[in-house]
C-alpha positions as CSV (number, residue, x, y, z in Angstrom):
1,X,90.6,108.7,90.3
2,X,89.6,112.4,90.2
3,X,91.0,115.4,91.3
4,X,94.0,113.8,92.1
5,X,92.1,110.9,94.7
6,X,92.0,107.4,94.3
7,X,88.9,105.6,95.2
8,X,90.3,102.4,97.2
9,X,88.6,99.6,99.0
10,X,89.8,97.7,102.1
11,X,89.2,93.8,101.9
12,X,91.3,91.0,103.1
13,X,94.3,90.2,101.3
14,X,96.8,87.1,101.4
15,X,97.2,85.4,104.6
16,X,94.3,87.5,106.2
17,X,96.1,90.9,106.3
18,X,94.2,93.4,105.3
19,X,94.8,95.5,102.0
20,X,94.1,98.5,99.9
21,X,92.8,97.9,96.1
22,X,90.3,99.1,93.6
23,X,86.7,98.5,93.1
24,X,86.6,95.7,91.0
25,X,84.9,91.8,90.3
26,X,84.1,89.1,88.2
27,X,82.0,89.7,84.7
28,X,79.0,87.7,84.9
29,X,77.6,85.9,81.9
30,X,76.2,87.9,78.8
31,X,77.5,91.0,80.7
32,X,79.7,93.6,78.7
33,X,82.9,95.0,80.5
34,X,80.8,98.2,80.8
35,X,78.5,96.8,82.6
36,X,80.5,95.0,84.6
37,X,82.7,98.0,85.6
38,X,79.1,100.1,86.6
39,X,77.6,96.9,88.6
40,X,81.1,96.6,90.5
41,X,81.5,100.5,91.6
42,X,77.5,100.4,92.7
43,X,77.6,97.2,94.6
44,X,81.1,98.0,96.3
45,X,81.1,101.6,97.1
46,X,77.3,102.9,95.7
47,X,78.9,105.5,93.5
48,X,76.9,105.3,90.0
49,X,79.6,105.3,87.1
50,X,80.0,105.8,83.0
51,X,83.2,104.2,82.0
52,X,85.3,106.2,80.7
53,X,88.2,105.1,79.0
54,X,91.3,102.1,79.5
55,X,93.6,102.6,82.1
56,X,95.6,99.3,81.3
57,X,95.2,95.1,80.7
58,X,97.5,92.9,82.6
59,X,97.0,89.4,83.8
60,X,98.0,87.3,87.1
61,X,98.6,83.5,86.1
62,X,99.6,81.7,89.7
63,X,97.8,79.2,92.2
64,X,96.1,77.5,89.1
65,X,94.1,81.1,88.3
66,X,94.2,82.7,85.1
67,X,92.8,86.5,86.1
68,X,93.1,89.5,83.7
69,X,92.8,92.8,84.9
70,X,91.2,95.6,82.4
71,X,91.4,99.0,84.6
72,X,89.1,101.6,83.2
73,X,88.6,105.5,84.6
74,X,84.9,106.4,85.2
75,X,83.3,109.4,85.7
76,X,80.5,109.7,88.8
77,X,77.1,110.2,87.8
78,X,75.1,110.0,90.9
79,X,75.1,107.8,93.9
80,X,76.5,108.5,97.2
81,X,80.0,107.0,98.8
82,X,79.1,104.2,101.0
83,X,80.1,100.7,102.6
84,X,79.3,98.3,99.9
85,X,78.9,94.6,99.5
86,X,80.4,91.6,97.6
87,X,77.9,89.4,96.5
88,X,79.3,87.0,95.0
89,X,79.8,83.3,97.1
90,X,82.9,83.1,98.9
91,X,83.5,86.8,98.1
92,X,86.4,88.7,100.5
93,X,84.3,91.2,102.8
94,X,85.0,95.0,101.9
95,X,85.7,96.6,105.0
96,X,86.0,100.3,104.5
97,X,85.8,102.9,101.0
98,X,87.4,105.8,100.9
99,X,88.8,108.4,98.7
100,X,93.0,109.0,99.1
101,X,94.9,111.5,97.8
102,X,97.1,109.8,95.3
103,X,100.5,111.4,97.3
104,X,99.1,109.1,99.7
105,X,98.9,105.8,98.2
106,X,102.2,104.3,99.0
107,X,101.1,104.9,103.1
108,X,98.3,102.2,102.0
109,X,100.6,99.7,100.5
110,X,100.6,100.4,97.6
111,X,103.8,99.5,95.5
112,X,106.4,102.1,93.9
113,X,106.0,101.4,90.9
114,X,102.2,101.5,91.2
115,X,102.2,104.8,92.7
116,X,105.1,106.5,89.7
117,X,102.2,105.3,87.2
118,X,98.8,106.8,88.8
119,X,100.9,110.3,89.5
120,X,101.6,110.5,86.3
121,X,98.1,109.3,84.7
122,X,99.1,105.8,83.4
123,X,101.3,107.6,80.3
124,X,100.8,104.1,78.4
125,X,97.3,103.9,78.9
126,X,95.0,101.5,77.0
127,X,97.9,99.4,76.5
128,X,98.2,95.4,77.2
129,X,101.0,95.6,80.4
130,X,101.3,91.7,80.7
131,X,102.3,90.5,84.0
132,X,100.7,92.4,86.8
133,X,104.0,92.9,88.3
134,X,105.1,95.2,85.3
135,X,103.2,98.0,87.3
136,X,103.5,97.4,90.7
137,X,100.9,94.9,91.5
């Protein structure tokens, strides 16, 4: 996020429709979360990033998946916007980036709940949230 944008990434969601989310992937072995979070915004969207700090942890356990979701803010440091990639096998395509206002995000699917919380800067940030649903995902 920064001056009240959202950096979001279109990529196909459940049942092929198409939907809005963050830049984000998989930490690869011997790779800190820092490193992760850098590698992720370069390959996806070319922006060069230092993390900043924890937005939230929250976890997703369905479809015999265990997947936990640490959210960090990060602050641009070179690169340029662009139409990245998803290396990884069997990786969803990303089909468009973009920066949205955040009075936006609910007209790209974003849920309620979701929204309240990025509006109002995440006001329990670096907590653990549990379930994903707890904030709108």
């Amino acid at each position: 996020m920064r001056s009240n944008h959202s950096l979001e990434r279109t990529r196909p969601g459940r049942r092929d429709n198409l939907m809005e989310s963050w830049p984000g992937g998989t930490l690869e072995v011997n790779e800190t979360l820092e490193e992760c979070a850098i590698r992720e915004m370069k390959e996806e969207t070319g922006l060069e990033v230092g993390v900043d700090q924890l937005l939230y942890v929250c976890e997703r356990i369905a479809d015999n998946r265990h997947v936990v979701h640490l959210t960090f803010t990060v602050k641009r440091v070179g690169g340029n916007l662009r139409l990245g990639s998803e290396p990884e096998p069997g990786a969803n395509p990303i089909h468009n980036v973009k920066m949205v206002p955040l009075a936006l995000l609910p007209q790209y699917g974003f849920d309620r709940r979701f929204c309240e919380l990025v509006v109002a800067g995440f006001p329990e940030r670096g907590t653990y949230q549990r379930a994903v649903s707890n904030i709108g995902l």
